[in-house]
Structures are given as structure tokens and as C-alpha cells.
C-alpha positions in Angstrom: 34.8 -18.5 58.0 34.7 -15.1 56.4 38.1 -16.0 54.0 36.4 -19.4 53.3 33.3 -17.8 52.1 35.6 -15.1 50.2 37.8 -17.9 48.1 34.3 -20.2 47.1 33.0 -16.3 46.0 36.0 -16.4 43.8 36.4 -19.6 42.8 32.9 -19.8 41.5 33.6 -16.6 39.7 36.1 -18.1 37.8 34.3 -21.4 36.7 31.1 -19.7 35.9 29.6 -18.0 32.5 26.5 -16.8 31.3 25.0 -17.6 28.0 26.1 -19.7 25.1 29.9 -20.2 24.0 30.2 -19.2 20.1 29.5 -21.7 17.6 30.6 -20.6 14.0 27.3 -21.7 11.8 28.2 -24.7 9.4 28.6 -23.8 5.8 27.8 -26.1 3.4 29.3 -24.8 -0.3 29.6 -26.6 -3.2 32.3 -29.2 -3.7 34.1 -28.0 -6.1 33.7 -24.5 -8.6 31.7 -24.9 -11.5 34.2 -22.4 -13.8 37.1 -24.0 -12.9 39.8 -25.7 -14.8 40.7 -29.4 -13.1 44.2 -28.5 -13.7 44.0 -25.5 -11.3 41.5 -26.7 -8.5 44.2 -27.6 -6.3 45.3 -26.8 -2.8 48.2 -23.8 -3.8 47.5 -20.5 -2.4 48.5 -16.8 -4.1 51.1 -15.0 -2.4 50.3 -12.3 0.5 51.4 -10.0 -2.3 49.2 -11.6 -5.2 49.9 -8.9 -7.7 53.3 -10.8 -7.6 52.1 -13.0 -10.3 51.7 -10.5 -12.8 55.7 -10.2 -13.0 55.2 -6.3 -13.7 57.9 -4.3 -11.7 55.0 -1.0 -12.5 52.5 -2.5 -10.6 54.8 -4.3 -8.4 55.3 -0.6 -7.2 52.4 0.6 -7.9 50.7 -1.4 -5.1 53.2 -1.0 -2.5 52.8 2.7 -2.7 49.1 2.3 -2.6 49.1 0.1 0.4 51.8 2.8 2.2 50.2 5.9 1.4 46.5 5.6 0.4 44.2 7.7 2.5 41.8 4.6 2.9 44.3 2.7 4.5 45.5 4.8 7.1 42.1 5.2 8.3 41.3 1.8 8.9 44.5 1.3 10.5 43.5 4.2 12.8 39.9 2.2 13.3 42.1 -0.7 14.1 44.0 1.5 17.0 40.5 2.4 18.5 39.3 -0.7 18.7 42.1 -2.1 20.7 42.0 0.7 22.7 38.8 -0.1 23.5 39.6 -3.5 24.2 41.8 -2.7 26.7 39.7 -0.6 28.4 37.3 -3.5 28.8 39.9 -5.9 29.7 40.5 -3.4 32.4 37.5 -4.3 34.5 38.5 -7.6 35.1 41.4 -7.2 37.5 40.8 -5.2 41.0 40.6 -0.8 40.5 43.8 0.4 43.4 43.5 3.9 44.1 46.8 5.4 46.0 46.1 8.6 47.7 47.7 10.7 50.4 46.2 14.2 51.9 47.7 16.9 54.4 45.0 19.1 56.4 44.7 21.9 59.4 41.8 22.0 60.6 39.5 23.7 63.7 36.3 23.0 64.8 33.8 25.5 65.9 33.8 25.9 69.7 29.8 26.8 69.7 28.5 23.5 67.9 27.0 20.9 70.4 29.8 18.4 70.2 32.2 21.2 71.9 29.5 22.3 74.3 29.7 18.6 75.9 33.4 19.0 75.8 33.3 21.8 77.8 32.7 24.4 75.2 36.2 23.5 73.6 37.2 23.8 69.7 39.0 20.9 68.5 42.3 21.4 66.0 45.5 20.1 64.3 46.7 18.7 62.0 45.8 15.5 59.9 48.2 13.7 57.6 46.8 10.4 55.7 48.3 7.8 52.9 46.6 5.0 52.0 45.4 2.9 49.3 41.4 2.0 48.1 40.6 -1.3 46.8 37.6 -1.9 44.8 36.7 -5.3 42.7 33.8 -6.6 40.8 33.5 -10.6 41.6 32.5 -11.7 38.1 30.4 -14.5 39.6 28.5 -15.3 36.9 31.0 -14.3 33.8 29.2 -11.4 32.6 32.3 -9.2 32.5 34.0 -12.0 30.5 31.8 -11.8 28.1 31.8 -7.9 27.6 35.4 -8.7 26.9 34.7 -11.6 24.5 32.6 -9.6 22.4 35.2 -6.6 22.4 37.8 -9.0 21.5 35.9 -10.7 18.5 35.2 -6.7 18.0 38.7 -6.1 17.1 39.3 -9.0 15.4 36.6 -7.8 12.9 37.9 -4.3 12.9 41.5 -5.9 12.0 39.6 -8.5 9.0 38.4 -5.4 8.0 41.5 -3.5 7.4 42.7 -6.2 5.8 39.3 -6.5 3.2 40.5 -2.3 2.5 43.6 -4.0 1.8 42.9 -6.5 -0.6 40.0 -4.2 -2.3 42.2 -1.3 -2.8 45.1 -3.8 -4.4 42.5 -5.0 -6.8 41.4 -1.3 -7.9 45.2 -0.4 -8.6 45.4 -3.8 -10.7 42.2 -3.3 -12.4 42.9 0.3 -13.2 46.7 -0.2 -13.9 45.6 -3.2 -16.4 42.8 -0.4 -18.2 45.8 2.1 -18.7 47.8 -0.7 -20.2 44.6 -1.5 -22.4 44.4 2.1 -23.4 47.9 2.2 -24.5 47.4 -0.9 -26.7 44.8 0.8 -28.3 46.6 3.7 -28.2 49.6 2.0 -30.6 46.7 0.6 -33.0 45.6 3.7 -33.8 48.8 5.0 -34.6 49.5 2.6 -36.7 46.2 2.9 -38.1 46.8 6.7 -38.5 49.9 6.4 -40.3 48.0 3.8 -42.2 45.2 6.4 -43.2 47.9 9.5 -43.6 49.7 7.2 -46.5 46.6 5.8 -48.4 45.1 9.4 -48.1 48.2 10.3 -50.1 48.0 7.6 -52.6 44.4 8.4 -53.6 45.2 12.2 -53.4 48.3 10.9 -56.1 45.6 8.7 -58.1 43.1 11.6 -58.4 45.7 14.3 -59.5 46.9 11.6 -62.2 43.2 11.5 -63.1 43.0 7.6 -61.8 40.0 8.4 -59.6 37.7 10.6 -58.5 37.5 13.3 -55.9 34.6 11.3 -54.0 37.8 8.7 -53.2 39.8 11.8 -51.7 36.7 13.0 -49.5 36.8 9.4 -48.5 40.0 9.5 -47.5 40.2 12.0 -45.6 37.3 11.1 -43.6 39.0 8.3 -42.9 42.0 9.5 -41.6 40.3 12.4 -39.3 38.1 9.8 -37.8 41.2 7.8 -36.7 42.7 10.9 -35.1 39.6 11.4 -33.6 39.9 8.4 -31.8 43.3 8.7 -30.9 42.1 11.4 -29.2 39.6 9.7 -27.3 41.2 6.6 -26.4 44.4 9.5 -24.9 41.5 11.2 -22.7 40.2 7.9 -21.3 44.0 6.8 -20.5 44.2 10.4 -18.5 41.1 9.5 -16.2 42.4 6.2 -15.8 45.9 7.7 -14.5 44.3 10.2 -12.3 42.2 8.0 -10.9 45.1 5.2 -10.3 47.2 8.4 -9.0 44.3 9.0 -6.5 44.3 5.0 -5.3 48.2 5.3 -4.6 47.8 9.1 -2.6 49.7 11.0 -4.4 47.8 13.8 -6.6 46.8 13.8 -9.9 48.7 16.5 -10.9 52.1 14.9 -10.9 52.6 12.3 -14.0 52.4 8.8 -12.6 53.0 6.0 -15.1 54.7 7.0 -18.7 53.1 5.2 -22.0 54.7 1.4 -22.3 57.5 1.4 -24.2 56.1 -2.2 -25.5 52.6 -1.8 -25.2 51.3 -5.6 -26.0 49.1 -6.6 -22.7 50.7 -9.9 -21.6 48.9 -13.4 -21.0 47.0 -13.4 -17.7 48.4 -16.0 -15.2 46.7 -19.2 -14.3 45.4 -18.5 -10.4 45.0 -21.7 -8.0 41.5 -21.5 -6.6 41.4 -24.4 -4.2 38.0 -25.6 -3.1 34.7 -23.6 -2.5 35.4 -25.2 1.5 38.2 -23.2 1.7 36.5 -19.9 1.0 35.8 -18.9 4.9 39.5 -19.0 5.4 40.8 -16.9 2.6 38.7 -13.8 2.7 38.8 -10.8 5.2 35.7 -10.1 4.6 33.6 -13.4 5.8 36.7 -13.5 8.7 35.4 -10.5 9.6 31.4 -11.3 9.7 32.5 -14.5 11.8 34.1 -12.2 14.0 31.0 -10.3 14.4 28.7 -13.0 14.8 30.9 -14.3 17.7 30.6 -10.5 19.4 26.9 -10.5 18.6 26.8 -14.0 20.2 28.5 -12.3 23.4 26.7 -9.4 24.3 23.1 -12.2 24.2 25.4 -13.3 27.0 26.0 -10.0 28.5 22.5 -8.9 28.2 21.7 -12.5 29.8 23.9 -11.5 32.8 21.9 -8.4 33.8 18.9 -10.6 35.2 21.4 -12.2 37.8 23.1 -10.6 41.0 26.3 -8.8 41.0 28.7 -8.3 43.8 31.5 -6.2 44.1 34.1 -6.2 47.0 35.4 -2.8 48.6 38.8 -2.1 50.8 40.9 0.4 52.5 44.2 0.7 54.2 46.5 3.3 54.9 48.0 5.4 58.0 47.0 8.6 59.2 48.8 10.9 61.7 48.5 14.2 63.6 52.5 15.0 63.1 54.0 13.9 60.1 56.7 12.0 61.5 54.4 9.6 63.2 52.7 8.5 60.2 54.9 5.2 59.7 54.0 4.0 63.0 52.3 0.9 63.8 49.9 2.9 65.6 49.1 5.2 63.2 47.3 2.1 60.9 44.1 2.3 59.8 42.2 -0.1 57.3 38.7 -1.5 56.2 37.7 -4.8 54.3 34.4 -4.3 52.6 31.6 -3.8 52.2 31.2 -6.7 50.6 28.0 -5.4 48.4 25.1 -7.9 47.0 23.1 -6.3 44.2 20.0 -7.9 42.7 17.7 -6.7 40.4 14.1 -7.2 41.5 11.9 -4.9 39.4 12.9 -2.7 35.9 10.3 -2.4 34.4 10.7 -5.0 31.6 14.2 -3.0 30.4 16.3 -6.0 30.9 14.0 -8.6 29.3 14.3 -5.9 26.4 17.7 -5.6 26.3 18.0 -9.5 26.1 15.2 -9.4 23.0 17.3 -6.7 21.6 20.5 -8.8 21.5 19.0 -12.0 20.1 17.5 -9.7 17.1 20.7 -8.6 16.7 22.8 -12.0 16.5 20.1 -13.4 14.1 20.2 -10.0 12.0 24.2 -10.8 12.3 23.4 -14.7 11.2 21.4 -13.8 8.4 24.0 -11.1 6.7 26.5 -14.0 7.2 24.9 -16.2 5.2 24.2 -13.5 2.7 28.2 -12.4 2.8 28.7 -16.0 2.1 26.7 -16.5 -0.9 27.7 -13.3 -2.1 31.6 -14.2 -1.9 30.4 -17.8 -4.0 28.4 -16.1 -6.5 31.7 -13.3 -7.5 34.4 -16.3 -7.6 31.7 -18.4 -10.1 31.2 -14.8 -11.9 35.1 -14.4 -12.2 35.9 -17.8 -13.7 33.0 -17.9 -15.8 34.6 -14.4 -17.1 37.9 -16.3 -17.4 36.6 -18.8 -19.1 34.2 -16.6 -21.4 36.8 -14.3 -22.5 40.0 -17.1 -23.5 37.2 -18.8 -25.8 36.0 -14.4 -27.3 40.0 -14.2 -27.9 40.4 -17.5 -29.8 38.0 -16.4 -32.1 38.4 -12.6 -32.1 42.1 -13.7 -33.0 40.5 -15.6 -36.0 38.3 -12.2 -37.1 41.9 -10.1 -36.8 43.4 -12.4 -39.3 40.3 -12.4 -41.2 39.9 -8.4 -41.7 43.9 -8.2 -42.4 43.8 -10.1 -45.0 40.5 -8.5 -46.2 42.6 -5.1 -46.4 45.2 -6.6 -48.6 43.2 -7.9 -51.1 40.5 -4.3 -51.0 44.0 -2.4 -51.9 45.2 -4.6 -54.4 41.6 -4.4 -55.9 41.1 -0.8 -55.9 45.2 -0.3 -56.9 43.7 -2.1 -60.3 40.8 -0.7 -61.2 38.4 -3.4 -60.2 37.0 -2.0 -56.7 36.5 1.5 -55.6 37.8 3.3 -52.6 34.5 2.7 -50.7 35.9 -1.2 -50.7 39.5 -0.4 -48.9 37.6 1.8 -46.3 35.5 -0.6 -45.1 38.1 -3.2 -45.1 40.2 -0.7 -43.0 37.3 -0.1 -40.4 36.9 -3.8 -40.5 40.1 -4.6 -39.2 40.6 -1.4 -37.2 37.2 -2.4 -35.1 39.1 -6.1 -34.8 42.2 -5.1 -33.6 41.1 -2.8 -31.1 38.4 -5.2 -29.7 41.7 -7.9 -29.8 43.1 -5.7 -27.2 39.8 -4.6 -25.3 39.6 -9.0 -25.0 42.7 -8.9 -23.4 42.1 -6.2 -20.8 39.0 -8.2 -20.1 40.8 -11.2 -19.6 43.4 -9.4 -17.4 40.7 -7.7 -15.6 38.6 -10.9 -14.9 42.2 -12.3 -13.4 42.5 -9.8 -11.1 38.7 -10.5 -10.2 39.8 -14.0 -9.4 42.7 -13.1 -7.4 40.4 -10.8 -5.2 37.3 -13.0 -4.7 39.6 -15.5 -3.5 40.7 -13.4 -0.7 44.0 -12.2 -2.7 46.4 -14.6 -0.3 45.1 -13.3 2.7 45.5 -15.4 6.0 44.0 -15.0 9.2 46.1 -13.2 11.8 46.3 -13.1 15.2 44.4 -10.8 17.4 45.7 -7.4 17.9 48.4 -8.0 15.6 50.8 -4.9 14.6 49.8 -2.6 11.8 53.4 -1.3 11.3 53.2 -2.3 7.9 50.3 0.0 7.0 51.5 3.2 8.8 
């Protein structure tokens, strides 16, 4: 009767669970992106390594090295480790605790207590040898320790959707600030081209004025000219020096050390055309909303847990072993000792309201968890709109900043020619010169912009990413 009553215990603790099983909440996004080109709203997907699609063996390198050694990373990774640590400790509790132990003692009792006075005034001694083992097992009757699992579980699953969100974040910042550098060494090549410019028509006026053709004004100009655009030079090399410390920084190695030389080419090349897919599709390719489901299921969980403290809990105790006088008789059939139970019956009658709190507490907390979801979500809808609106925005400011460059080149021409005979002044080829210095530099900013707002793409789109499995390795990020 006693082992029938033992197996329904069990069976019933393993058919039984408190609270409600997870349901991810519905989204309901747009059908298709608003910014986005027909010809790319298909089903393709980026590459795990999206920077890929760049074909630039600098960043190529760039990011690997970021994603080996960067500081960020290995913490995370680290976070990871803890968290399935943790799981396992919680994982723990659902399979019986066996405690081996074995003891050796001599002892004597006192001959004056009032046991030995009924025996006649006699002490009692020897020795006592003992092995045995201790059983001790929580019957999850009504699933709660399931649950504290679940939620750990879904715990680490977040923990592991966020390493991966450090991931694709820190790829984007060494894109972002590898295409700046780039920018600044476009710039870079303008202005030394517009220096050389401004060294050789400083010389021609200086020419012109000692031939008496023109007037010292002209040469003051000049020369304005031509220390402004070294000036800038200037400038634009401090902003690239940031931009390489700080892109030394993402990749951990210091700043002192130099990290990329100046392109021997430095045009900035046409951004690549991203697939986006379908605004449907978003949940699946970002670590970040993986992450928040993760922790709305583990929010979901511990209601359950918190649910489980109203009912009873019972837990099963045992004990076998042998134990001896003389240490050669221990094995002996004789020398067998063992206990089943007790088999313990807990139920909480009165707590003063802490439990009902507890529960209150956890349902706060899962709609807290609901409501930053669906914050997270329109969050992650509004930056891919913002990126291909950017995309968009910037092809249409280089079309027609390509118009203005063609525009103020030809302006310089004909302000030379001009002022070469005698029909302009000087003041006429310098502000042709700024004119198509200002357009040719903001030709090049446009292109940063438009390889920035790429990279933007590629990251609010979850860079490749794909959902893992639970607890999987982190090898790659050691």
C-alpha cells in the first residue's frame, strides 16, 4: 500500500504544473517597410559575418580582431558562463540529493549517569564504525521546481541573445568608425589637392604682382587662401587620429600602436544593396528582441513559481548503511541498518500575506517585462524605417551634390581664365575655389553618410544573426 501510494506521489509530480505555460505576445508589424526598395524586400538574409559585403580585407580584419579581443565581449561571454552555471545549479534540484558518508569512533560512557546506575553502575565503551548513504528528495507535486528551472533556462537564453546584441553592436561601431576614417582620408586627399592647388595659384599671383599685373590685395588673398586650406588639412588629420584611437579601443589593442595606415586609394566605394525581408521577420533576426522574449518567458515563470508557494510541498527522506563494533564485521548482513522517510507534508497555513505579495510582485513584473517588449519592438521598427529612409535620403543628396561638384569645377575654370585676362579680379577665382572646395568635400562627407546609413541597416536588421540553441558554446568569443 505504502509503494502504491509512493508511485501515484510521483506520477502526479510529473504530470502536474503550476501557472500558465509561456505564450510569446502576437506582433502585429507592418507588411512591408515603407523605405524600402521592391527590388530588395525579399526573403535573402546577410551573412553571420555581414561586414562581408563590404569586400574590404581592412575591415574584414578589423572586425574579427574586435570580436576576439574586445574587452566588452569577453565580459559577456563571462555573463554567459554564470548564467549557465546558475542553471545548473537549479537543474540540480530536480533529481534526488545522495550524501555518502562513513565515520570511525571510541567512545565511553560515564559510569555515574542514570542509564549506568540501572546497569549496575557500569560504563559502556568501544568502538563504532559506520558507512552509509542519505537520501533526500523534493516530490515536485505540483511543478514548482520545474518552473524555477524554466525561468533560469529562458534566463540564459537571454543572457546568450545578449552576448550576441554586444556582438552585432560592437561590429557596427568598428564599421561605422572604420567607414569615418575612410571619410576622413577622402577629405584628407581633397585638401591636398586643394593645397597644391592654392600653393601654385599663390605663386602665379605672387608672379602677376611682381610683373606689376595686379595688386598686392590679390597676394594677401592668396595667401589667405592657401593657409586656410592647410588649416584644414590639419583639422580633418586630428579628427582621423580620434577616429583611429577610438577604432583601436573597439578592437582591444591600445591606442598607442598605429592601427590602420592612410588608403593608398582613398575613394570611399558604393555601399551595397542589403536584403531586408519583411517587417514579420524582425523578431527572428535580432538579439536583442530574442533576448526580451526570453525574458518575458522567465518573468512568465517565476508568476508560476510564486503561484506554487500557496500549495503544499513534500519532500521524501532515506538512510542506509552498516555500522559495526569491529571493523571487519561491517560488511555483514547483520551489521545493516536503514530508514525510509519521513515522508514530510508541508503546508502553508498562515504568512502573513507574504506569499500573496510575492505573487503580486511577479505579475508586476511580467507586465513591466510585456510592456518594455513592446517598447523594444517599436524601437527596433522605428531604427530600420530611420536607416532606409537615410539610404534613401542620402543616394538622392549625392545625385545632386554630384551635379553642384561639376557645377563649381567648372565655375573655377572659367574664374581663372577670367582673372588670367584682365576681366575679373582675384576675389572671383577665390570664391570659385571655396565653392568647389566646400562641394567636394561635402561629395565625400555624402558618401560616408551613405556608407554609414548601410551599416545602420545591416545592424537594425539583426546583422545575420540567427537564433541559437540554448547553452550553446562560446568558443568563438574566448
Amino acid at each position: 500500500m505504502k509503494s502504491l501510494t509512493l508511485c501515484a506521489l510521483l506520477a502526479l509530480a510529473g504530470c502536474t504544473t503550476v501557472g500558465k505555460d509561456f505564450v510569446e505576445p502576437a506582433a502585429t508589424p507592418a507588411a512591408a517597410w515603407r523605405h524600402a526598395e521592391a527590388a530588395r524586400a525579399d526573403s535573402a538574409r546577410l551573412p553571420a559575418a555581414w561586414w562581408t559585403v563590404f569586400n574590404d580585407a581592412t575591415l574584414n580584419a578589423l572586425e574579427q580582431r574586435a570580436v576576439r579581443d574586445n574587452a566588452g565581449v569577453k565580459a559577456s561571454a563571462q555573463r554567459l558562463l554564470q548564467a549557465q552555471a546558475q542553471l545548473g545549479t537549479l537543474r540540480a534540484a530536480q533529481a534526488p540529493s545522495v550524501n555518502l558518508s562513513t565515520s570511525a569512533a571510541n567512545t565511553r560512557s560515564s559510569a555515574l549517569t542514570a542509564q549506568s546506575l540501572a546497569l549496575g553502575g557500569r560504563s559502556i565503551k568501544g568502538d563504532n564504525y559506520t558507512v552509509g548513504a542519505a537520501l533526500s528528495y523534493e516530490l515536485d507535486l505540483w511543478g514548482r521546481v520545474r518552473r524555477v528551472v524554466e525561468a533560469a533556462d529562458a534566463q540564459a537564453l537571454a543572457t546568450q541573445d545578449e552576448r550576441d546584441g554586444v556582438i552585432l553592436l560592437l561590429s557596427a561601431q568598428v564599421a561605422s568608425t572604420y567607414w569615418q576614417l575612410r571619410g576622413m582620408d577622402a577629405e584628407q586627399a581633397i585638401l591636398k589637392d586643394a593645397l597644391g592647388a592654392r600653393v601654385e595659384a599663390q605663386q602665379v599671383v605672387e608672379a602677376r604682382f611682381n610683373g606689376g599685373l595686379t595688386n598686392e590685395l590679390d597676394v594677401a588673398r592668396s595667401r589667405v587662401e592657401r593657409a586656410n586650406a592647410e588649416a584644414d588639412l590639419v583639422e580633418v588629420q586630428r579628427q582621423r587620429s580620434l577616429l583611429e584611437h577610438s577604432l583601436a579601443v573597439l578592437a582591444g589593442v591600445s591606442p598607442s600602436s598605429p592601427l590602420v595606415a592612410a588608403a593608398a586609394s582613398p575613394a570611399l566605394p558604393q555601399p551595397p544593396a542589403i536584403p531586408v525581408g519583411l517587417p514579420a521577420s524582425l523578431l527572428a533576426q535580432r538579439p536583442d528582441l530574442a533576448a526580451s522574449v526570453a525574458g518575458l518567458r522567465a518573468a512568465n515563470a517565476n508568476v508560476a513559481v510564486a503561484e506554487g508557494a500557496f500549495y503544499p510541498s513534500l519532500s521524501l527522506t532515506g538512510n542506509f548503511g552498516y555500522a559495526s563494533e569491529s571493523l571487519g564485521d561491517l560488511a555483514k548482513s547483520g551489521a545493516r541498518q536503514f530508514s525510509i522517510g519521513p515522508l514530510a507534508l508541508s503546508l502553508p497555513l498562515f504568512d502573513g500575506g507574504r506569499n500573496k505579495a510575492n505573487l503580486a510582485l511577479s505579475k508586476a513584473r511580467y507586465g513591466e517585462a510585456l510592456a518594455n517588449h513592446e517598447g523594444k519592438l517599436l524601437t527596433a521598427l522605428r531604427e530600420v524605417e530611420d536607416a532606409l529612409s537615410d539610404v534613401e535620403q542620402r543616394a538622392k543628396q549625392g545625385d545632386v551634390q554630384q551635379l553642384s561638384q561639376l557645377a563649381a569645377a567648372r565655375a573655377v575654370l572659367v574664374a581663372k581664365a577670367r582673372y588670367e585676362r584682365g576681366l575679373s579680379t582675384y576675389l572671383d577665382v577665390t570664391d570659385a575655389q571655396r565653392s568647389s572646395l566646400a562641394a567636394d568635400r561635402a561629395a565625400a562627407q555624402i558618401r560616408t553618410q551613405r556608407l554609414l546609413a548601410t551599416v545602420a541597416v545591416a545592424r537594425s536588421l539583426g546583422g545575420g544573426w540567427t537564433p541559437q540553441a540554448p547553452l550553446a558554446t562560446i568558443a568563438n568569443t574566448k
